[in-house]
N, C-alpha and C positions, 0 to 999 in steps of 0.2 A: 428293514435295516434300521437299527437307531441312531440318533440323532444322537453325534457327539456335542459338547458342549462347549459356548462362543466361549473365544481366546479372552482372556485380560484385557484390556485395553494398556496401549501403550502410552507415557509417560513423560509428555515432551514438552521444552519448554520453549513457547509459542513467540517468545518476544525477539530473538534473533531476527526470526522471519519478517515479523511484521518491521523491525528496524528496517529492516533489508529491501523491504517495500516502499518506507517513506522516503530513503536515503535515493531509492530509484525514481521517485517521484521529483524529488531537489535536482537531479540529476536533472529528467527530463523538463523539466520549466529551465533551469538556468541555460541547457542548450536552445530552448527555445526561443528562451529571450534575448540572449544576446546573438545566435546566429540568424533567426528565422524571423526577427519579428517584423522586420521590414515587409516579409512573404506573408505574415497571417495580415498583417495590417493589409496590404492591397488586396489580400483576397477573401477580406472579411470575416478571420481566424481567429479570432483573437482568443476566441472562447477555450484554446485548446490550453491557452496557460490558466485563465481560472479551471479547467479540470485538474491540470497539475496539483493545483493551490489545494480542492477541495478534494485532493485526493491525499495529501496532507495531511489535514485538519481528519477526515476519515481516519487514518492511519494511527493519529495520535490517539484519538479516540479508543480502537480499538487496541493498541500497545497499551491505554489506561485499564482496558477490558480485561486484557488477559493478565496483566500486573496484576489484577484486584483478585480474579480467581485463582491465581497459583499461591496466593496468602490463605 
């Protein structure tokens, strides 16, 4: 039987998403820090808002990534 051939690639543009990622990240550190941080602090948490942070700092990165390849 032969082998039809691969589809196109589709043609999307990637920076909605990744906003949509950072904007969840702001999201989750601000809930954290203003309701929960009394809870990471006693139970030695605290590292969950620097994930927030550098999950950030990732996102921006990568919204710089996909910004520079769709030019």
């Amino acid at each position: 039987m032969a082998r039809r051939p691969d589809p196109e690639p589709y043609e999307v543009d990637e920076r909605p998403f990744v906003a949509a990622g950072i904007v969840a990240w702001i999201v989750a550190f601000v809930v954290l820090a203003v309701f929960f941080r009394d809870d990471l602090r006693r139970h030695h948490a605290e590292f969950w808002l620097w994930s927030c942070g550098i999950g950030v700092v990732l996102g921006l990165y990568g919204l710089r990534f996909v910004s520079r390849r769709r030019k």
